[in-house]
MITORKE-224188 format. One line per 8 residues: number of its first residue (from 1); for each residue x, y, z of C-alpha. Coordinates in Angstrom, 3 decimals, always signed. Example, Ala and Ser with C-alpha at 12.3 -4.5 7.8 and 13.67 -1.06 7.14 Angstrom:
1	+12.300 -4.500 +7.800 | +13.670 -1.060 +7.140
//
This chain:
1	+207.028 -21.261 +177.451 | +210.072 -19.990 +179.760 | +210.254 -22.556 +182.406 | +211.558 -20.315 +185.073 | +208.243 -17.812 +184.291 | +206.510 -20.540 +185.084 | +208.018 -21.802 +188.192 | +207.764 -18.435 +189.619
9	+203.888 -18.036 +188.674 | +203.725 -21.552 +190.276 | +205.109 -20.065 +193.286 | +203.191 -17.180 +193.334 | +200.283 -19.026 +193.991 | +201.527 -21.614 +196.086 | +201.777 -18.670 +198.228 | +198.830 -17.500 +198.268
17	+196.689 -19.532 +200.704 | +193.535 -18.468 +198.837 | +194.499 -19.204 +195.244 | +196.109 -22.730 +196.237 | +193.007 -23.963 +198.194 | +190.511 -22.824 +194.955 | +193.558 -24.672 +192.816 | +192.947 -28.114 +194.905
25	+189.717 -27.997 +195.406 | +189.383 -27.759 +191.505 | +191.268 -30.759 +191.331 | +188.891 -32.184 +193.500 | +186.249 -31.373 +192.251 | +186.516 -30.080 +189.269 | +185.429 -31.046 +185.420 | +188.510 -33.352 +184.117
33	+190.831 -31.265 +182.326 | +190.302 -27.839 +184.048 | +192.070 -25.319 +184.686 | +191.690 -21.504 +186.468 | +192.160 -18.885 +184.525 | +192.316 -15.056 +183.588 | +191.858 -12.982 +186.710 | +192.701 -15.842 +189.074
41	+196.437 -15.725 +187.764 | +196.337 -12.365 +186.616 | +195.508 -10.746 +189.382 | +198.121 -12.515 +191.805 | +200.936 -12.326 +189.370 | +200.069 -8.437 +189.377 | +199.264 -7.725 +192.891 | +202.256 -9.672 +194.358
49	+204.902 -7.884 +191.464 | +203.209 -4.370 +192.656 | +203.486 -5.641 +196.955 | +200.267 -6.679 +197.862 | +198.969 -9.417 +199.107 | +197.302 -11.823 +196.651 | +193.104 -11.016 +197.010 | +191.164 -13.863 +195.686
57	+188.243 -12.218 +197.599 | +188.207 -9.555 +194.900 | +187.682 -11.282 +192.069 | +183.960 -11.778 +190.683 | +184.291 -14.941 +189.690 | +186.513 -17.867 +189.221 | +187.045 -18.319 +185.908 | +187.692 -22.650 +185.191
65	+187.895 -23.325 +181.725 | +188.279 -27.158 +180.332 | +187.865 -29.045 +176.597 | +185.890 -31.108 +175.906 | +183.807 -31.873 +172.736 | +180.036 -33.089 +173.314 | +179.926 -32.255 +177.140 | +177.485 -29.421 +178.046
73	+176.976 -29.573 +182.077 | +178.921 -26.353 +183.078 | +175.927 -25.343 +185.492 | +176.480 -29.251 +187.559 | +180.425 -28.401 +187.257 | +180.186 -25.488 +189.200 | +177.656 -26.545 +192.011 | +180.063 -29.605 +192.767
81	+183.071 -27.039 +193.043 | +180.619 -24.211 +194.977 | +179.547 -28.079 +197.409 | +183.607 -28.236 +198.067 | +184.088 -24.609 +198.297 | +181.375 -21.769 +198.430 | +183.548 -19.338 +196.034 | +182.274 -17.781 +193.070
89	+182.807 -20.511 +190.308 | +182.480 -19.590 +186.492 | +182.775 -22.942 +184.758 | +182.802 -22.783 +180.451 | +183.452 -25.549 +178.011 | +185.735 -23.464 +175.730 | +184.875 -25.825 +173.442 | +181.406 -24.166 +172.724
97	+183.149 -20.848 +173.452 | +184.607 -20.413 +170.032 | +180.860 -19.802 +168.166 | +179.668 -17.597 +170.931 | +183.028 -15.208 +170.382 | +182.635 -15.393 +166.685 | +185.840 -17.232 +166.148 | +186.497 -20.941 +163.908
105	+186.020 -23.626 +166.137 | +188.974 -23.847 +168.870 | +191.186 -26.803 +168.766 | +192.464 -27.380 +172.533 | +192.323 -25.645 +175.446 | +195.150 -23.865 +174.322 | +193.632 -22.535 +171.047 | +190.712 -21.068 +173.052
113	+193.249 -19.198 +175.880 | +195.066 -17.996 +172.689 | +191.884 -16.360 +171.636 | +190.715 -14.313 +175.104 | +191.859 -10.840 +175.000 | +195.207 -9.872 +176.610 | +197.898 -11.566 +176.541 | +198.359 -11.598 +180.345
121	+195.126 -12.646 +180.804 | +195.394 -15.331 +178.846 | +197.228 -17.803 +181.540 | +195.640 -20.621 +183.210 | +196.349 -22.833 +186.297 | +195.996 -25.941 +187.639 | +197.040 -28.708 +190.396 | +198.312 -32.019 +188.956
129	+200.142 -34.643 +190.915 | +200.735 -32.070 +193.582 | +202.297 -29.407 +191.444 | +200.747 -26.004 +190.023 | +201.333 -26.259 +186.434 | +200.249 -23.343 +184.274 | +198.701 -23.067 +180.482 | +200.467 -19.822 +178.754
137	+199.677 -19.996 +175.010 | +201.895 -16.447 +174.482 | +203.997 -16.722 +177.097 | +204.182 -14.746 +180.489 | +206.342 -11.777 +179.679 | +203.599 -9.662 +179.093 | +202.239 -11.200 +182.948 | +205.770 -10.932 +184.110
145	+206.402 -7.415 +182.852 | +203.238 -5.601 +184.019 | +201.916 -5.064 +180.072 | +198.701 -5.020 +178.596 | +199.109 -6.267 +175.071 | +195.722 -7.291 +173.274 | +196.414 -11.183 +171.808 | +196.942 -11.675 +167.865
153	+192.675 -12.657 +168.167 | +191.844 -8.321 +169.200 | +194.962 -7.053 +167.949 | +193.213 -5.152 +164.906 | +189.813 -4.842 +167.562 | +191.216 -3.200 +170.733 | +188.287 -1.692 +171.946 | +187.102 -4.284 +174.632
161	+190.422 -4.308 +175.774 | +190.423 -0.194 +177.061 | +187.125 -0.706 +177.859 | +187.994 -3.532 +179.839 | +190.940 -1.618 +181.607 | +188.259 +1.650 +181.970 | +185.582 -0.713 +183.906 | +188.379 -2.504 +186.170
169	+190.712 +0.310 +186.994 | +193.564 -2.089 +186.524 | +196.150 +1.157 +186.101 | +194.832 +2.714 +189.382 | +195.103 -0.478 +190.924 | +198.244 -1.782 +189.045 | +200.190 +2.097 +188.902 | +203.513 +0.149 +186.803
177	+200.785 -1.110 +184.452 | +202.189 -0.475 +180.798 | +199.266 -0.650 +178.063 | +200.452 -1.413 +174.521 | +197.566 -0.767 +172.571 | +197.179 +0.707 +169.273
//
């Protein structure tokens, strides 16, 4: 993964007073291992490229994603993180995510990120020793760049993907937004 794409997604979020408070007070009190994903970097990559202010208040959930084998308490996770702060929390064990999407069983973390739909969604988050680090399986050009780009996983099944962007109205919301889907 580029380095600098990273530092500046880092820094994206570090700027957003919002996103950095639901990034400490996962590593509070968070599942070990976890991360914030999708939407939650998504969204503030996009909305600060386009000039808008970061709006974690307009996301539905949350979305913290962790792996481990043999742990099922996702429910617990996210009333300890909703106890240290009341935002929507969506905690899931990717590791029991793999048979529910249909796919082989994931190997890390970064198998099952590799695996959601769009590449720029497919970017995770997290505070460690006082530093955002983030989880990018196929990069962040596609994040950086504006473009939905389905990953390897829907490449040949686009469909949720435009429905996806029909049910969000990320291009009205996004107008650079450049969809490569075929």
């Amino acid at each position: 993964m580029n380095q600098d794409g990273a530092a500046r997604v880092a820094a994206l979020l570090a700027g957003s007073p919002g996103h950095l408070d639901a990034l400490q007070a996962l590593s509070l009190a968070g599942p070990s291992g976890a991360w914030i994903g999708a939407g939650f970097v998504r969204n503030a990559v996009w909305e600060a490229l386009c000039g808008t202010a970061p709006q974690l208040a307009a996301l539905a959930d949350l979305d913290v994603v962790y792996f481990s084998p043999g742990r099922d308490d996702d429910t617990a996770c996210e009333e300890a993180l909703r106890a240290a702060r009341p935002l929507p929390w969506s905690v899931r064990n990717q590791t029991r995510m793999a048979a529910r999407n249909g796919h082989t069983p994931y190997r890390s973390l970064a198998d099952a990120l590799a695996h959601w739909t769009e590449t720029a969604t497919a970017v995770a988050a997290r505070l460690a020793a006082g530093r955002i680090e983030i989880l990018a399986p196929h990069g962040l050009d596609d994040l950086l760049g504006l473009v939905v780009r389905p990953t390897p996983a829907y490449a040949r099944h686009p469909a949720p993907i435009a429905a996806r962007l029909a049910a969000k109205g990320w291009q009205r919301r996004w107008p650079g937004l450049r969809v490569e889907i075929h």
